[in-house]
TORKOL-4160 file (C-alpha; in steps of 0.2 Angstrom, whole numbers, padded with zeros to 4 digits, m for minus):
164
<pt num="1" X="0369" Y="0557" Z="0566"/>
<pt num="2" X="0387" Y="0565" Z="0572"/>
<pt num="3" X="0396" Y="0576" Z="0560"/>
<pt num="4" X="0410" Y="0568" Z="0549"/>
<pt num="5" X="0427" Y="0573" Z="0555"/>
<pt num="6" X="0428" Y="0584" Z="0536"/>
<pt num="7" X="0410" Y="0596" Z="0546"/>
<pt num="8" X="0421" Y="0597" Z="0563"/>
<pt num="9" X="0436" Y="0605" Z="0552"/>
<pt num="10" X="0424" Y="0616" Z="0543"/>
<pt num="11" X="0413" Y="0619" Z="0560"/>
<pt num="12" X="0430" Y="0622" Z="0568"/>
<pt num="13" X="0438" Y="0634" Z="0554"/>
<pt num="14" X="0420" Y="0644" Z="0554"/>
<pt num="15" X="0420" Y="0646" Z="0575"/>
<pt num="16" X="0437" Y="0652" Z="0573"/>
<pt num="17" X="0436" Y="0665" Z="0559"/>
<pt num="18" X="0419" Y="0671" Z="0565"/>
<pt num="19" X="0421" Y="0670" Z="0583"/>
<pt num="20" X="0438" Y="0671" Z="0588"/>
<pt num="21" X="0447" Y="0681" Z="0576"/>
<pt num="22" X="0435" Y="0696" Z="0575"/>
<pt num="23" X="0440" Y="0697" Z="0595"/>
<pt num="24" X="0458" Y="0698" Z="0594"/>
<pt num="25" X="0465" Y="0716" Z="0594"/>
<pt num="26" X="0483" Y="0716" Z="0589"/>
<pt num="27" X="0492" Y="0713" Z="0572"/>
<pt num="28" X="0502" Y="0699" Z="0581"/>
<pt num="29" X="0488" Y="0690" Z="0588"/>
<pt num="30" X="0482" Y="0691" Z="0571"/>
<pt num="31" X="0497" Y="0684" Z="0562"/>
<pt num="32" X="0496" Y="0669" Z="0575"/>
<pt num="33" X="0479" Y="0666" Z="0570"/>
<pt num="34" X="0482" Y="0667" Z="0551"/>
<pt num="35" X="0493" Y="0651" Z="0555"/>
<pt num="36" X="0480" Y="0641" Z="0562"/>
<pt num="37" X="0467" Y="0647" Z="0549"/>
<pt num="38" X="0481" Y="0638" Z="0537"/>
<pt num="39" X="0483" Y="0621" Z="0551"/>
<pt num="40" X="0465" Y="0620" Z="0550"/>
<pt num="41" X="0463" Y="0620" Z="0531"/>
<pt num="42" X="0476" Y="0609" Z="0529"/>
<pt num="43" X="0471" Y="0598" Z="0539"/>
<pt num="44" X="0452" Y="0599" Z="0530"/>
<pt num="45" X="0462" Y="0595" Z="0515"/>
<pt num="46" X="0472" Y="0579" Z="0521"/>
<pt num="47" X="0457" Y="0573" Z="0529"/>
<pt num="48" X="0450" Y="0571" Z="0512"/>
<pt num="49" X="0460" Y="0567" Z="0501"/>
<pt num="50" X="0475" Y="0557" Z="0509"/>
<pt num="51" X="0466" Y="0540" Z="0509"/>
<pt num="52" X="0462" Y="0542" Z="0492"/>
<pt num="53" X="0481" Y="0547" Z="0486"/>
<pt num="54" X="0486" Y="0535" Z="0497"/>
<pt num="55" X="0476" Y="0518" Z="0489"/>
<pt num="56" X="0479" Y="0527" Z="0471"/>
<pt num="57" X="0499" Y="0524" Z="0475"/>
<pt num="58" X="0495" Y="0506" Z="0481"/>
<pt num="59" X="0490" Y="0502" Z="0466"/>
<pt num="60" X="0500" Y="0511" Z="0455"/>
<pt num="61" X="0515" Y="0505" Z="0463"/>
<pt num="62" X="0510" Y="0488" Z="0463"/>
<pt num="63" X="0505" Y="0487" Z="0446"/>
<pt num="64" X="0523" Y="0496" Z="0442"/>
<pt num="65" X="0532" Y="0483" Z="0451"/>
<pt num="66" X="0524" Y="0467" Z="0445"/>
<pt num="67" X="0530" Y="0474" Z="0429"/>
<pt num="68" X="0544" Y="0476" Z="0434"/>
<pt num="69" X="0547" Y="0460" Z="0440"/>
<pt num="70" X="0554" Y="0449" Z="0425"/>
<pt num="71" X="0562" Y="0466" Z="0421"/>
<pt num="72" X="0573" Y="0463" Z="0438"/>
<pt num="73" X="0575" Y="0445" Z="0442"/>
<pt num="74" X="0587" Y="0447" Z="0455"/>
<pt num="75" X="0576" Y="0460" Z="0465"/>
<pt num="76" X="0566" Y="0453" Z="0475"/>
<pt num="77" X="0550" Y="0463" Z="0467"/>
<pt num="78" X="0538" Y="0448" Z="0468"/>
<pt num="79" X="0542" Y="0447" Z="0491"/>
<pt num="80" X="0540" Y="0467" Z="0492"/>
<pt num="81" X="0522" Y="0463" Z="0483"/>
<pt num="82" X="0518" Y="0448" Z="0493"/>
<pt num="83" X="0525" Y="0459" Z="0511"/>
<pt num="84" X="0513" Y="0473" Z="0506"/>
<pt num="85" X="0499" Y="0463" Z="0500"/>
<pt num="86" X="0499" Y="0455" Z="0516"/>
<pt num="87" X="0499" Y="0470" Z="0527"/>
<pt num="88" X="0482" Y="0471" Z="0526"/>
<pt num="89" X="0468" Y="0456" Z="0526"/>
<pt num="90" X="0451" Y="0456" Z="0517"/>
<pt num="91" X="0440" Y="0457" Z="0534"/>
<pt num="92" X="0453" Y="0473" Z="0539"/>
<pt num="93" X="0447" Y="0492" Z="0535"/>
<pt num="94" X="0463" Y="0498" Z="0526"/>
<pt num="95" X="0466" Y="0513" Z="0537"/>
<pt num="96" X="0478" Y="0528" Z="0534"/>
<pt num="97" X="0493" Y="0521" Z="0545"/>
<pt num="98" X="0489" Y="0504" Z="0537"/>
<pt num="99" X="0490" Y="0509" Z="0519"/>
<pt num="100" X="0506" Y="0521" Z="0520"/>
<pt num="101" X="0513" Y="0505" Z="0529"/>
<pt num="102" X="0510" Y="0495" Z="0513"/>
<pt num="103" X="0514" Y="0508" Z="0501"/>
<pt num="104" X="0532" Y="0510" Z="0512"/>
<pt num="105" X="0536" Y="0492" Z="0508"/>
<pt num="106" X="0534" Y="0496" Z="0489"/>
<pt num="107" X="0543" Y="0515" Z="0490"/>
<pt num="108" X="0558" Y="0505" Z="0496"/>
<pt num="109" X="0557" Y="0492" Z="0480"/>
<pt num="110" X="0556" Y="0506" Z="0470"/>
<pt num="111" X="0571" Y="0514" Z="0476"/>
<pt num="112" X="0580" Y="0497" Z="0472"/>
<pt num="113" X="0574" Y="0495" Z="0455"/>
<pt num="114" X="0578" Y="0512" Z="0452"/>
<pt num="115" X="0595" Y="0508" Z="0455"/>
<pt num="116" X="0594" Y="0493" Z="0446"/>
<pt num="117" X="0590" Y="0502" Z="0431"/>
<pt num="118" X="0608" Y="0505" Z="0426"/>
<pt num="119" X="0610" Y="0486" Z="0424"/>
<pt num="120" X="0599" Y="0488" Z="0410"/>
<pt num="121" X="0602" Y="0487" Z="0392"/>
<pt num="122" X="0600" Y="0508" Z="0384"/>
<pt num="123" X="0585" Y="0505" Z="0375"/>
<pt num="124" X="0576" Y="0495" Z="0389"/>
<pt num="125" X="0582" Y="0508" Z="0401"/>
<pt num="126" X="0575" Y="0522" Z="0393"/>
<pt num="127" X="0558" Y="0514" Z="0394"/>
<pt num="128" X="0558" Y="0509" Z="0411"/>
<pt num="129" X="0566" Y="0526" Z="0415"/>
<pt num="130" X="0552" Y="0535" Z="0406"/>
<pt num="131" X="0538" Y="0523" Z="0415"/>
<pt num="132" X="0547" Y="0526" Z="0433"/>
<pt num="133" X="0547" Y="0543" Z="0429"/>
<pt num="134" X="0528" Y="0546" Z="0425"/>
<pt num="135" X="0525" Y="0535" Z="0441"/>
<pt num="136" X="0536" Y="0550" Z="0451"/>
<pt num="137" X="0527" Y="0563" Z="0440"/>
<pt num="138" X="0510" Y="0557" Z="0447"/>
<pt num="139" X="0515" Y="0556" Z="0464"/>
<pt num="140" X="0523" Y="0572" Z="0465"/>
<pt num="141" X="0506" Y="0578" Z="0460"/>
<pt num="142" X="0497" Y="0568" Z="0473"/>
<pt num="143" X="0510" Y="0576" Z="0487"/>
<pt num="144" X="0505" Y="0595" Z="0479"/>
<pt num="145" X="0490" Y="0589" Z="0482"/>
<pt num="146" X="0491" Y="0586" Z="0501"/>
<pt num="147" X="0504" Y="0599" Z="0504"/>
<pt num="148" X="0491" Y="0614" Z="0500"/>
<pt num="149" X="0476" Y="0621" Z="0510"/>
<pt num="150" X="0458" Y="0623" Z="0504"/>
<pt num="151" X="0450" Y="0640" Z="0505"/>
<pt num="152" X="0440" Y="0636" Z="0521"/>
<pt num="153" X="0426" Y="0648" Z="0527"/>
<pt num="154" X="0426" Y="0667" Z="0521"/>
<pt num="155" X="0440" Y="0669" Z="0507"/>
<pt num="156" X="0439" Y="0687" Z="0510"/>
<pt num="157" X="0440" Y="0687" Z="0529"/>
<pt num="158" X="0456" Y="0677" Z="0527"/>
<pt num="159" X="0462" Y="0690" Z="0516"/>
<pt num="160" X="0461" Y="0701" Z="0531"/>
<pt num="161" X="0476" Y="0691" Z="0544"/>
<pt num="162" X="0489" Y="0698" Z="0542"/>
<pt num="163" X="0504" Y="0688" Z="0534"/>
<pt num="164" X="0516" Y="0678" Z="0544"/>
């Protein structure tokens, strides 16, 4: 059975640590290495988790906008959620590249309700303010999420390259 693309970043990251870095001889080479120990565990971390983040904002946005839909009549919600819906077909694996495509469409909705959101009356925008909001809110969190690096291989090794 080959090795999931998650075992060759954590193969790689072990090789590299126990291998490679114990060879090198000077501080600078050290501080260079300390950089790809960091590249190799975030990439470990997109790997896992970026297809997950990616659907949870496809469907979080699309439930968003097709509430927001008879909210914003003269957006044109309901074609952003037909566009994006039909990025994809049933018999088609939504890859990476294919679901940020989709989600793209609906970001760029978003940014035009948000700035429809002035149009409405105070009380209804402070609800749709609060709901766009907590929307942000979570994907701020997803995009913390992706942004940092699992502690690959020997946390105390790391501890050990110097910092850049």
């Amino acid at each position: 059975m080959r090795p999931s693309t998650l075992e060759l970043l954590e193969k790689l990251d072990d090789a590299f640590r126990k291998q490679m870095v114990p060879s090198l001889d000077n501080d600078h080479a050290k501080a260079r290495a300390a950089i790809l120990v960091q590249l190799i565990g975030h990439l470990h971390q997109r790997a896992r988790i970026e297809g997950e983040c990616l659907w949870v904002e496809y469907i979080e946005l699309r439930e968003l906008l097709a509430e927001c839909a008879p909210v914003f009549p003269a957006l044109d919600v309901g074609d952003a959620l037909a566009a994006a819906g039909a990025v994809i077909s049933s018999d088609q694996y939504p890859s990476i590249p294919l679901l940020g495509e989709r989600n793209e469409i609906l970001r760029s909705c978003l940014v035009d309700v948000i700035a429809s959101l002035d149009q409405l009356p105070a009380e209804a925008r402070t609800v749709w303010e609060a709901r766009v909001f907590a929307y942000l809110r979570a994907q701020l969190d997803r995009d913390l999420l992706l942004s940092t690096s699992p502690a690959l291989g020997d946390a105390a090794g790391s501890a050990e390259l110097p910092l850049v």
